[in-house]
C-alpha positions in Angstrom: 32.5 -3.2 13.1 29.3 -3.5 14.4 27.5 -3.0 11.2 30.1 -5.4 9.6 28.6 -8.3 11.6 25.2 -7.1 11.1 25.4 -7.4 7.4 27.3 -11.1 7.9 24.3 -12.4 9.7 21.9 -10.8 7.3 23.5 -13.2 4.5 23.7 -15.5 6.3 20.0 -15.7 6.8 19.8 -15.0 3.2 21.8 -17.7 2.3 20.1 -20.0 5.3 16.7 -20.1 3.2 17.8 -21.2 0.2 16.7 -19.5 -3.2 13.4 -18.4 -2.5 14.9 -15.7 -0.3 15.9 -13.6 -2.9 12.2 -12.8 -3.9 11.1 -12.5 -0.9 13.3 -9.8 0.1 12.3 -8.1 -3.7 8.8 -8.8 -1.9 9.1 -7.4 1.2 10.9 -4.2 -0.4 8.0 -3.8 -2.8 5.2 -4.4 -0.4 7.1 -1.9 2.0 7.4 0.9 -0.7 3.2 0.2 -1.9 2.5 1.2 1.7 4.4 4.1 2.3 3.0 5.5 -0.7 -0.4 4.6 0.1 0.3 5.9 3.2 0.9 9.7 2.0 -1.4 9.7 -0.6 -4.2 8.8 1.6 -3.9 12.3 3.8 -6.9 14.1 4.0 -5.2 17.2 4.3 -7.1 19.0 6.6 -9.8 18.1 9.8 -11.9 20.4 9.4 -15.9 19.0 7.8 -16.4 19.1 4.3 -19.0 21.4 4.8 -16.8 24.2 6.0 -14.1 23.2 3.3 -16.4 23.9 0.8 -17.8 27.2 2.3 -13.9 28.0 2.2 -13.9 27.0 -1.3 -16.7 29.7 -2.1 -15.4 32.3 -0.5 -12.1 32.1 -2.1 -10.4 31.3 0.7 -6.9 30.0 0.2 -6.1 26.2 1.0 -2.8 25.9 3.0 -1.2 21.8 3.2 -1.4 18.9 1.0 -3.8 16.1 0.8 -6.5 14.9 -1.4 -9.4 17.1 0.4 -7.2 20.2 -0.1 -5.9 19.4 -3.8 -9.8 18.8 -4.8 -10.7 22.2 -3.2 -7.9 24.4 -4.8 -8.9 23.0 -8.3 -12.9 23.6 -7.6 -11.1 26.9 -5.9 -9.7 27.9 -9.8 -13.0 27.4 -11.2 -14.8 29.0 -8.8 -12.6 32.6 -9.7 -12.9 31.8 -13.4 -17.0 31.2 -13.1 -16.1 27.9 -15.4 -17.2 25.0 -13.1 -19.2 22.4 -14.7 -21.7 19.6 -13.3 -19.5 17.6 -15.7 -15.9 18.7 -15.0 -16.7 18.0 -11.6 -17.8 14.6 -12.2 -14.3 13.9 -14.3 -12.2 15.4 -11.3 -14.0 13.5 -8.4 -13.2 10.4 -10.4 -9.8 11.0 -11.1 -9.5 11.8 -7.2 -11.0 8.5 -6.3 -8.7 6.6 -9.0 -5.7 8.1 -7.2 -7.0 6.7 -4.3 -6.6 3.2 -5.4 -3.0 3.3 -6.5 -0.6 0.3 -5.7 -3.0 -1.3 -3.6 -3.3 -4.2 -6.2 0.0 -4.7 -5.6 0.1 -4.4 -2.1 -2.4 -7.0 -1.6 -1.1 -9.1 -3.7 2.1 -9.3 -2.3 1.0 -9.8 1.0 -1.4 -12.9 -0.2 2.0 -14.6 -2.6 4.0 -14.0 0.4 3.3 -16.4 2.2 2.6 -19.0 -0.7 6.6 -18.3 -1.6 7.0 -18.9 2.0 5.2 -22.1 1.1 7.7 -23.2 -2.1 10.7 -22.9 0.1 9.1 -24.9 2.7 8.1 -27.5 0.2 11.9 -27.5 -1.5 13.7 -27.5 1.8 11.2 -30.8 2.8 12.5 -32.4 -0.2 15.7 -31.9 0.7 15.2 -33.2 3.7 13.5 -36.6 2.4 16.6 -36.8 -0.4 19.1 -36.6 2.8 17.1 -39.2 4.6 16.4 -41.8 1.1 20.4 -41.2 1.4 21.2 -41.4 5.0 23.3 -38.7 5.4 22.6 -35.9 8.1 25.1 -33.4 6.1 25.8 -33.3 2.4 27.1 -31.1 0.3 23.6 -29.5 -0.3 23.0 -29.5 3.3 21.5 -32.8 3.7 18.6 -33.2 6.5 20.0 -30.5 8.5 20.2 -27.7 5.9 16.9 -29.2 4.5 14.8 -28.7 7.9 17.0 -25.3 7.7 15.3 -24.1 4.3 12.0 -25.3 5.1 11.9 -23.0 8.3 13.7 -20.2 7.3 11.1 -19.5 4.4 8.1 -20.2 6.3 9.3 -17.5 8.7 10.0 -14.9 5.8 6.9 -15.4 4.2 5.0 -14.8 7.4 7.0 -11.9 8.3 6.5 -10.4 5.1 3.2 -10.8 5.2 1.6 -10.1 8.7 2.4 -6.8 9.4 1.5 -5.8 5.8 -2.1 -7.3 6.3 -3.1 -5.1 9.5 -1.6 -2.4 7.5 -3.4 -2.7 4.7 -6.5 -3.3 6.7 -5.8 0.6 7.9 -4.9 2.0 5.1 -8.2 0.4 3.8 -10.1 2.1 6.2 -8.6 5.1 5.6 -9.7 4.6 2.1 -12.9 4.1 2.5 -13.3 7.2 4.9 -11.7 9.5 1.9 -13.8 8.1 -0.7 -16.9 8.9 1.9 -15.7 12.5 2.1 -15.4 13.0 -1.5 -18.8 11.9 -2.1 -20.2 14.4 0.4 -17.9 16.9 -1.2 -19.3 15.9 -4.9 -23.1 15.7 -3.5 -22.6 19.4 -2.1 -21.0 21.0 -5.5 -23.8 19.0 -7.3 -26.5 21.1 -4.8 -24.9 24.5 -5.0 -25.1 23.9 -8.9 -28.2 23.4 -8.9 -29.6 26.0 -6.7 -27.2 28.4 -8.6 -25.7 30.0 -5.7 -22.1 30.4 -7.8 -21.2 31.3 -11.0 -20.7 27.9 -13.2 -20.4 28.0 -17.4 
């Protein structure tokens, strides 16, 4: 019963702010989704320095958990055994890594920024209701006159922002964490690119 008169006010609602709702809700499910996948992929996988990763790496250590760290070392872990790692295949698989770190944020952001702007529309369209209603004198209409006008306007405004706010501070984390990955494989790169060089394991 309960849920039954959740669900009534959540149309209602719907219904309330007119028919920019619709994609606003596809927005907010979208942006939602962008950032719970961006929110596993980013996992490091492991807290323990790249410097020791990589000594695991050499040693033929196994990698237990999942995580971008740990999926880079159990594919330089495969060359290692083999003797077939390559200045170049490591170049190719650091850049794929750092590509994977970039999914769906292009969306992400960008539904957070047209958000609000949709937000805006339905603001706009409800204000011109509103003006109609008031050219016409009537406080109710069949439309909804000045009152269902003022209704729209608010109602939209409110979604937008709601759709939007917490997915900018989250973003702005997930960012972070980003940027914190991308430092890590770097360092990762920079100490495959050393060992190469000073020949300390067997490469094709």
């Amino acid at each position: 019963m309960k849920i039954h008169a959740v669900w009534i006010h959540v149309v209602d609602y719907l219904e309330a702010g007119g028919f920019i709702m619709p994609p606003l809700m596809a927005a907010l499910f979208l942006l939602w989704f962008a950032i719970g996948y961006r929110w596993l992929l980013l996992r490091r996988g492991t807290r323990e320095p790249v410097e020791k990763l990589w000594r695991r790496v050499r040693r033929g250590e196994p990698l237990a958990g999942s995580g971008i760290l740990i999926d880079a070392g159990r594919q330089l872990g495969e060359w290692a055994a083999k003797g077939a790692i390559q200045r170049q295949r490591v170049d190719r698989l650091f850049q794929a890594l750092k590509s994977r770190l970039t999914r769906f944020s292009v969306l992400a952001n960008t539904l957070v920024v047209t958000a609000p702007l949709m937000g805006l529309l339905g603001t706009v369209s409800g204000m011109i209701e509103t003006f109609d209603s008031l050219a016409d004198m009537a406080l109710f209409s069949q439309t909804g006159g000045i009152a269902g006008g003022i209704s729209t306007a608010l109602f939209t405004t409110q979604m937008g922002l709601a759709v939007a706010i917490p997915g900018y501070f989250l973003l702005a984390a997930l960012k972070r964490r980003q940027k914190l990955l991308e430092g890590d494989l770097l360092r990762l790169q920079d100490l495959i690119h050393g060992t190469l060089n000073s020949d300390d394991i067997p490469h094709a």
